[in-house]
C-alpha positions in Angstrom: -0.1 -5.0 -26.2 -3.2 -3.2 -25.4 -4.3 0.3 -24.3 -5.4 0.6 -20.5 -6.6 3.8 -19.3 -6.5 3.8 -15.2 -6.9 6.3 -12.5 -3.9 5.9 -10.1 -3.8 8.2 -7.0 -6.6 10.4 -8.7 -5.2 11.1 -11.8 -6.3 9.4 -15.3 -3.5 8.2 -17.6 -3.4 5.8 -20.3 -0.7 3.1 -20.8 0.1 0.1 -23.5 1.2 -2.8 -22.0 0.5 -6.2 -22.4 -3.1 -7.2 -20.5 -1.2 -9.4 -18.4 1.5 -6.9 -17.2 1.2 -7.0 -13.0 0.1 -3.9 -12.0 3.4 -3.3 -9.9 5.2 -2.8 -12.8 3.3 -0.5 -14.3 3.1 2.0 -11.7 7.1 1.3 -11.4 7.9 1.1 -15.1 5.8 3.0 -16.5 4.6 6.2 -14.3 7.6 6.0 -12.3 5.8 5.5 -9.0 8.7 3.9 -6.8 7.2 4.0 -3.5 5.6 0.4 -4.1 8.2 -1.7 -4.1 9.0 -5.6 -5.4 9.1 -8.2 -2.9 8.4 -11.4 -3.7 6.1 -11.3 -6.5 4.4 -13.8 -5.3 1.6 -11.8 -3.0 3.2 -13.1 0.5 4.7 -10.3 1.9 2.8 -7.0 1.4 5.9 -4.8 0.2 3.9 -3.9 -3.1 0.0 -3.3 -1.2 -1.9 -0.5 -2.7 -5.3 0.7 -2.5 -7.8 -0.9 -5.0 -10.4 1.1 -5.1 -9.9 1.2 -1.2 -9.1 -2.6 -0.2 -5.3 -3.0 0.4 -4.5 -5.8 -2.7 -0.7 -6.7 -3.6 -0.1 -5.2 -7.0 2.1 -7.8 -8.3 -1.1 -10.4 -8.7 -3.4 -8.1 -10.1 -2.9 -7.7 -13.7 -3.1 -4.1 -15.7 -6.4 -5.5 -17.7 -8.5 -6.0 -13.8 -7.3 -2.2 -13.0 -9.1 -0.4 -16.3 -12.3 1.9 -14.0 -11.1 1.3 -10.9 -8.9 3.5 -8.4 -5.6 3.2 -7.7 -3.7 4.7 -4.6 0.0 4.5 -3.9 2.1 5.8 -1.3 2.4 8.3 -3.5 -1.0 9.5 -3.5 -2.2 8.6 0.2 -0.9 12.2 1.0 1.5 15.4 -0.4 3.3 16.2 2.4 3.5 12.7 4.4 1.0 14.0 6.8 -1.4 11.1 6.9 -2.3 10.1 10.4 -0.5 6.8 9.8 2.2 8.3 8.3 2.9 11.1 10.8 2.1 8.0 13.9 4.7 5.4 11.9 7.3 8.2 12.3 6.2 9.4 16.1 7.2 5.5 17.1 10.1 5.5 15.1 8.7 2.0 12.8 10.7 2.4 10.1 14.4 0.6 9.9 15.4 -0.2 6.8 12.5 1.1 5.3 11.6 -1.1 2.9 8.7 -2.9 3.5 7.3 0.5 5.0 5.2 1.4 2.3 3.3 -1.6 2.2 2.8 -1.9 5.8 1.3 1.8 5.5 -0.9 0.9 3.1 -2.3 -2.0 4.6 -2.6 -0.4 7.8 -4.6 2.8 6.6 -7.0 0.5 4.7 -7.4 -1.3 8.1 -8.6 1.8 9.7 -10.6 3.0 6.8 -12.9 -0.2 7.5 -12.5 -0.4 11.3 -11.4 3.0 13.1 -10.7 1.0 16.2 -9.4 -1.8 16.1 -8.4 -4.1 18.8 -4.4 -5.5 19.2 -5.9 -8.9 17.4 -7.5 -7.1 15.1 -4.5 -5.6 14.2 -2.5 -8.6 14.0 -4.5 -10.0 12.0 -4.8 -7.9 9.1 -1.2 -7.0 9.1 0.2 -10.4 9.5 0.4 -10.7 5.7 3.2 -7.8 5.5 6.8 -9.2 6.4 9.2 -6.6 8.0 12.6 -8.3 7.9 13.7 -5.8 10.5 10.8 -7.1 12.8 9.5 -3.9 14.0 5.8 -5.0 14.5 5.4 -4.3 18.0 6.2 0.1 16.7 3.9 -1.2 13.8 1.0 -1.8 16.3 1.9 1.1 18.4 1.5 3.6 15.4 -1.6 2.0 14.2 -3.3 2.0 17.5 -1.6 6.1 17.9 -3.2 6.6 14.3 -6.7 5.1 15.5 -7.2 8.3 17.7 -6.4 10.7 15.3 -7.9 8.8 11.8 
């Protein structure tokens, strides 16, 4: 066990877990920040992406010691109210199904328009191939991003 002190979604807190603890888990376990959820574990599908100091990163590979000085945002933190652009465009095309996945995709997608603010259908497909929607609504995922585009 060892003492990390992070910044997740602005805020500093301190936590002691073992170095090797995913960060996942943490922000689940430990600060009680829900909205990233467990997938696979295994970084293929994109349910748990969060911001890593910006860059979209799935949270169960990257280990509580690689976090220490760096920022962390969640779902949680990307906005107050849900009134991101992405947020507010995922619900004007009516993505979500089951819901689960939605967070990731969300995350992943507003880190895709923080680096390129207009992005092309391929380039879309591209970056958001990684993040598996079992309810396979990537064609509303697209639609929302490219809606979100005009407005980000």
């Amino acid at each position: 066990m060892a003492q990390f002190d992070v910044k997740i979604n602005g805020k500093k807190h301190s936590v002691d877990v073992d170095p090797e603890t995913p960060l996942l888990w943490v922000l689940r376990d430990n600060f009680k920040l829900v909205g990233t959820k467990y997938g696979c574990g295994i970084a293929q599908c994109g349910a748990c992406t969060v911001h890593f100091n910006g860059s979209a990163v799935r949270s169960c590979q990257v280990p509580i010691s690689a976090v220490e000085d760096n920022e962390i945002t969640t779902i949680e933190g990307l906005s107050e109210n849900g009134d991101h652009p992405v947020q507010k465009a995922w619900l004007e095309h009516d993505v979500p199904q089951c819901g689960y996945c939605q967070a990731g995709q969300i995350m992943a997608a507003t880190a895709l328009l923080k680096n390129n603010p207009s992005p092309s259908d391929s380039e879309i497909e591209e970056v958001m191939n990684g993040n598996i929607c079992r309810c396979g609504t990537y064609n509303r995922i697209k639609a929302a991003i490219k809606s979100a585009s005009q407005t980000v």
